[in-house]
C-alpha positions in Angstrom: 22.3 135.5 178.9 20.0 135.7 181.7 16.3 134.8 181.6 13.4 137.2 183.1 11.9 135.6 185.4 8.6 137.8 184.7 9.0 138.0 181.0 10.7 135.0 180.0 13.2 137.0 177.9 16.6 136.1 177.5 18.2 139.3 177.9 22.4 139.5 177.7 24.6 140.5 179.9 28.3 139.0 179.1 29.1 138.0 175.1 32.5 136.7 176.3 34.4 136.6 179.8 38.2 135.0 180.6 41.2 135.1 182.6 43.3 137.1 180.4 47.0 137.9 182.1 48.5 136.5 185.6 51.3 138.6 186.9 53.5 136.4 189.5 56.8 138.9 190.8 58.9 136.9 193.7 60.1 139.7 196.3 63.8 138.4 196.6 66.6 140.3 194.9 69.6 138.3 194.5 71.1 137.4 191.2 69.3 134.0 190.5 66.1 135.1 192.3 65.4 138.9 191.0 63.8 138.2 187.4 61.7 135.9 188.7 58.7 137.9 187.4 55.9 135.2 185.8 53.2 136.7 183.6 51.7 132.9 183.5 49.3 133.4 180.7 51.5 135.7 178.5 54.5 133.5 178.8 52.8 130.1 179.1 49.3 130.1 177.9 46.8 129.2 180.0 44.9 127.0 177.9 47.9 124.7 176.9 48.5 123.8 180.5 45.6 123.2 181.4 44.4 120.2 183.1 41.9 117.0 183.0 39.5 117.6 186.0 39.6 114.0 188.3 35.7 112.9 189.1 34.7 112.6 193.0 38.0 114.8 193.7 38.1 118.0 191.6 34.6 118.2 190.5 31.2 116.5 192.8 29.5 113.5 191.9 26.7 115.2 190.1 28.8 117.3 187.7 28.8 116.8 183.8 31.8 116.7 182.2 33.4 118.6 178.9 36.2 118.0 176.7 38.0 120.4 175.4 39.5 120.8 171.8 43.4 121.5 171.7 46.0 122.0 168.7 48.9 119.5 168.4 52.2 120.6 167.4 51.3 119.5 163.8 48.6 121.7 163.8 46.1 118.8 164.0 43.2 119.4 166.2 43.1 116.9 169.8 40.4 116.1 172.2 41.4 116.4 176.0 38.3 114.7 178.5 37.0 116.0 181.6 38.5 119.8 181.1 35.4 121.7 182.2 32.8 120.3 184.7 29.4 121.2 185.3 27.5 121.0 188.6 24.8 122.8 190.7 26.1 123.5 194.1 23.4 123.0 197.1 25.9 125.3 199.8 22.6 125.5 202.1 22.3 129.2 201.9 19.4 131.4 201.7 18.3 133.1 198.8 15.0 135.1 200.4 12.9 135.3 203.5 11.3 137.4 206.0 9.3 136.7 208.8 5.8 137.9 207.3 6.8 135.4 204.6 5.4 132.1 204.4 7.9 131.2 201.4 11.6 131.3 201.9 14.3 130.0 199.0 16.9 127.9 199.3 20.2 129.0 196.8 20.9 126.9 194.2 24.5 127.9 192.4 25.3 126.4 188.9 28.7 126.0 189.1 31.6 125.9 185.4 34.7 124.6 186.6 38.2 124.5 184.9 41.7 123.6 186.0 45.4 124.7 185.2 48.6 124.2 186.5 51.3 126.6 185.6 54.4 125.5 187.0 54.4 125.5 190.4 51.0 126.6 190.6 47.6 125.2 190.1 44.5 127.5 189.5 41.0 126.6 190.0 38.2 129.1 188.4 35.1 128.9 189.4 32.3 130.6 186.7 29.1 130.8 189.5 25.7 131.5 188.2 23.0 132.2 190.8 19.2 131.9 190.7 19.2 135.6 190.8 21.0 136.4 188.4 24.4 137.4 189.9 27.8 136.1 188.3 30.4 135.0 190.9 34.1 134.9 189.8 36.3 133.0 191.8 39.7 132.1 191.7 41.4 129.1 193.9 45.1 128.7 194.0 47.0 126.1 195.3 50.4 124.9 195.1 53.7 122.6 195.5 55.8 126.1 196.6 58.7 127.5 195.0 61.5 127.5 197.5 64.9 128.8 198.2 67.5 126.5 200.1 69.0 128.2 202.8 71.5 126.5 205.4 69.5 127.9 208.1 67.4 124.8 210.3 65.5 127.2 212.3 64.7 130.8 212.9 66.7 131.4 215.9 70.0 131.0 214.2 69.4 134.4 212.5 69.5 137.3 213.8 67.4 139.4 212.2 64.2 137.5 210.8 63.2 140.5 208.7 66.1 140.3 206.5 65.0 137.4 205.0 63.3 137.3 201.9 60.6 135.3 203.2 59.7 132.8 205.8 61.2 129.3 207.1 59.2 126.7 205.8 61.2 123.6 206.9 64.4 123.0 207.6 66.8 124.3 205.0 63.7 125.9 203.3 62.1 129.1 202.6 59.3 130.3 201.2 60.1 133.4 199.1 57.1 136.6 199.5 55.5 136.8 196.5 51.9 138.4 194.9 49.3 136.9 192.6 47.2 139.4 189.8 44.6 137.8 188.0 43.3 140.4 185.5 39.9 139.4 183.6 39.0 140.7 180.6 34.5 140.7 180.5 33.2 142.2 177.6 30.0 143.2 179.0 26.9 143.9 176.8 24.0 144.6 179.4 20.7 144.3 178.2 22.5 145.3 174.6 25.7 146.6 173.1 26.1 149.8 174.0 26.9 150.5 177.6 28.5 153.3 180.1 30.5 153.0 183.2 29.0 155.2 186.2 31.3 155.3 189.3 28.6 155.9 192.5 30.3 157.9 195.1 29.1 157.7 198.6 30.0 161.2 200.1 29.6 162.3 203.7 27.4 165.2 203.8 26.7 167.7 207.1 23.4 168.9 208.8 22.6 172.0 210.4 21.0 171.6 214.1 18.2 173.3 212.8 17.6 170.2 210.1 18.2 167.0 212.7 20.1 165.8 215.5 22.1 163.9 213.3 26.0 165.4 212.7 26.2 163.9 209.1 24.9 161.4 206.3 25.9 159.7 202.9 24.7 160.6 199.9 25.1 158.3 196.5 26.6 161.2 193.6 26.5 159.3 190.0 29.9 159.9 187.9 29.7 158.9 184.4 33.3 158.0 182.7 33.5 159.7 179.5 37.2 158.1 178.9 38.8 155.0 179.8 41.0 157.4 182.6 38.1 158.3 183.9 37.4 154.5 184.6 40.4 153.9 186.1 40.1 152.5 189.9 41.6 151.7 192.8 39.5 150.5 195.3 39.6 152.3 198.6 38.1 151.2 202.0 37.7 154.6 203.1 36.2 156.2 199.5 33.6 153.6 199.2 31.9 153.5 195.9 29.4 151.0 193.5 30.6 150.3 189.9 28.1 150.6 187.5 27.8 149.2 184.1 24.5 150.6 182.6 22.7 150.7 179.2 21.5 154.3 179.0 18.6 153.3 176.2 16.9 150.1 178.4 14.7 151.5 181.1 12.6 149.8 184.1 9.0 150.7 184.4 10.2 153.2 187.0 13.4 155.0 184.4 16.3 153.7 186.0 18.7 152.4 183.4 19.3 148.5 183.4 22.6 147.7 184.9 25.3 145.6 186.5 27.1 146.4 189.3 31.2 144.9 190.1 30.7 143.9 193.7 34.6 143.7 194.8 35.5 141.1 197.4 39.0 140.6 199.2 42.0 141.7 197.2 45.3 142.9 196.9 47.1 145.8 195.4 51.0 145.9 193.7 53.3 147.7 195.8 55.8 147.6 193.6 57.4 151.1 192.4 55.6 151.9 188.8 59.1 152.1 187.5 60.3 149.0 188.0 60.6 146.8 185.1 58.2 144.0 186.2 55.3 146.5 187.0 56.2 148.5 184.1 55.4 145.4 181.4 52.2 144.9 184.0 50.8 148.0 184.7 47.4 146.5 184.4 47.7 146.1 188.7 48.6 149.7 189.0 44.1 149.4 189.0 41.8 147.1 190.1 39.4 148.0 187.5 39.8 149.6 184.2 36.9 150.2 181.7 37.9 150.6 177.6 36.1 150.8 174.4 35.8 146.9 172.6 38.5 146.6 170.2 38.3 142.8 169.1 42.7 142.5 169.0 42.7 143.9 172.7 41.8 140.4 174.4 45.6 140.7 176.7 45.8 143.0 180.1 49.4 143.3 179.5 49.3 143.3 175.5 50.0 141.0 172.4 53.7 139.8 173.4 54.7 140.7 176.9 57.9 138.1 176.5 60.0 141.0 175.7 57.2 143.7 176.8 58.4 147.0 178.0 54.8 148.2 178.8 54.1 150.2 175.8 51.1 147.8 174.8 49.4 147.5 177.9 45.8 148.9 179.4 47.4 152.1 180.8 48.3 153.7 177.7 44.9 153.4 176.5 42.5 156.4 176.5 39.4 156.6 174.4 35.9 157.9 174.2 33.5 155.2 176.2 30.0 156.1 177.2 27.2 154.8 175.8 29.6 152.3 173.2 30.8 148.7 173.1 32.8 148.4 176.4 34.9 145.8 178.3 35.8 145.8 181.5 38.7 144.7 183.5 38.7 143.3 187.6 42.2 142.3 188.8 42.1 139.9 191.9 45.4 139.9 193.8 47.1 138.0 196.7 49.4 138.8 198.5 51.4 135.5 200.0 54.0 135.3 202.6 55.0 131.4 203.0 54.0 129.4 206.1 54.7 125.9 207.7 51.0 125.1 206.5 51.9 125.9 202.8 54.8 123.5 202.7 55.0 120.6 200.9 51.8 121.7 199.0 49.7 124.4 200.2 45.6 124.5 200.8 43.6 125.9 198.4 43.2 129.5 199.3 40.3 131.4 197.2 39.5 135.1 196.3 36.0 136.6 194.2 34.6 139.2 192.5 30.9 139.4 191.5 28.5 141.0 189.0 25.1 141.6 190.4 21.7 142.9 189.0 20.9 146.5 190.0 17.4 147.7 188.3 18.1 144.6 185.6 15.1 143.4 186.8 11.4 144.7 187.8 12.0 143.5 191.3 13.2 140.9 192.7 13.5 137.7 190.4 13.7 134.7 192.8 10.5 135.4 194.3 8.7 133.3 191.7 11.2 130.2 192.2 9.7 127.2 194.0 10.9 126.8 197.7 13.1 123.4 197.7 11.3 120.5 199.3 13.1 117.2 200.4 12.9 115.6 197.0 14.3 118.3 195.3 17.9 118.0 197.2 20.3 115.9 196.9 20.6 112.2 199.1 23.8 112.9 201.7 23.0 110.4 203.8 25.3 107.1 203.9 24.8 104.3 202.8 25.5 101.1 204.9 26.7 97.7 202.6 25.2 94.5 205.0 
């Protein structure tokens, strides 16, 4: 929910939003190496590896803490502490100003934190909620890295360094290529239930000398997807387009239809061939983004069991009616990771985002009625000196 700032309305926007497949494929093909394929939450379950959050070190000092409720093998209900922290996040960014402006805003980010550690792998998601109502999703990943022992000490002992299925960490190590795909399943309800999916082209368009002196221009063209193939994307650097989720029946002062827009960040497409049995059981990444109609059992990109999956229960083989119904969207973040020196014994935490931003939610701009942040409204970073 997200308050007017004019009205004081709580008006929706997400019912439910969560991390629901990670797709892991190692790019080496020898015998004990080739099925090493992770679909983390599938095969593992998120949830039951996840991980107790460490004050001062995971989370900031100002950050609220909540437990989280698990189930035992014997079916009993447990408490775990400190699995979801809570903080506001003063990053010194600015939310507003212009020079003719005698008020400017300092961003203030409410920040929901979780940890889990799947394997070799620890994720960080980051839920970000912003003064302005825009949703940040972010991802962290760090690591202690799967390796392959080789007899190799350094690179010049082989001859061709491109043959390798990945890079010389340290000595008798390397780190194996591999990608990361975190598909998230948000079932969207924006200003209400029923929602459509517009894809906003921008497309180059000529003029005549007679019109300007300008050679071309973009124009915005508004696609509405009237299936869930027609909401299938891949994003495309040079085919730019906005993502619009939109109830048709809310309407600003002015008609536009209240929305959210997906504002993509960096990410990273599978190259694997569709055909090959990994992608085939997670042909979720053959997108980035997927729009279908709510069903309450479809909560899993790559289906109900993908142990044994052959991807015939998957988001590709869906294809319904969607405008103007109960939708749910789909954003899949990827990485694409070849090893370094840096990475090796445990790697930095490297991050990747996506976003969901106001467009015509709002009457205008809704931060313009915040107060600006005075000295006693931030926190105290300076030290402190013990006599």
């Amino acid at each position: 929910m997200v308050r007017d700032s004019k009205t004081g309305q709580l008006r929706s926007v997400m019912y439910k939003g969560f991390s629901s497949e990670l797709f892991v494929p190692y790019m080496d093909i020898d015998e004990a190496w080739y099925f090493k394929t992770y679909m983390d939450a599938g095969e593992f379950g998120l949830g039951a590896v996840v991980m107790s959050l460490v004050p001062l070190n995971d989370c900031p000092r100002n950050s609220h803490y909540m437990d989280g409720i698990f189930v035992a093998s014997d079916g009993k209900p447990f408490a775990q502490p400190n699995i979801i922290c809570l903080f506001e996040r003063y990053a010194g960014d600015i939310s507003w100003r212009h020079l003719e402006s005698l008020i400017l805003g300092l961003e203030v980010t409410l920040v929901a934190r979780m940890s889990t550690s799947v394997g070799n792998y620890d994720y960080i998601f980051d839920w970000e909620f912003q003064t302005d109502g825009l949703i940040q999703i972010k991802v962290g990943l760090s690591r202690m890295p799967m390796v392959k022992g080789s007899l190799l000490e350094n690179i010049y002992q082989v001859p061709n360094q491109d043959d390798l299925s990945g890079s010389l960490v340290s000595k008798n190590v390397i780190g194996v290529v591999h990608d990361h795909f975190i598909t998230f399943r948000l079932d969207l309800d924006v200003d209400g239930a029923n929602n459509s999916f517009i894809k906003v082209n921008l497309e180059k368009e000529g003029s005549l000398p007679s019109e300007s002196p300008r050679k071309s221009y973009l124009k915005a063209k508004r696609q509405v997807a009237q299936t869930e193939k027609d909401a299938q994307i891949k994003l495309k650097l040079y085919d730019p387009s906005e993502f619009h989720i939109i109830n048709p029946s809310r309407r600003s002062r002015l008609g536009n239809p209240a929305g959210y827009k997906v504002v993509p960040e960096g990410n990273a497409a599978s190259l694997l061939n569709h055909d090959d049995p990994p992608q085939l059981r997670s042909s979720f990444t053959n997108n980035q983004i997927w729009v279908t109609l709510y069903n309450k059992s479809e909560q899993w990109a790559g289906g109900l069991l993908v142990y044994q999956s052959k991807g015939d229960d998957t988001l590709a083989i869906w294809n319904r009616p969607i405008e103007n119904s109960g939708i749910v969207l789909w954003y899949t973040l990827g990485f694409h990771h070849i090893p370094c020196q840096e990475d090796f014994p445990i790697m930095p935490t490297v991050s990747s985002s996506f976003a969901l931003k106001p467009i015509n939610f709002f009457d205008s701009n809704s931060i313009l009625r915040a107060a600006p942040a005075f000295e006693t409204d931030l926190p105290d970073c300076n030290p402190s000196f013990s006599s």
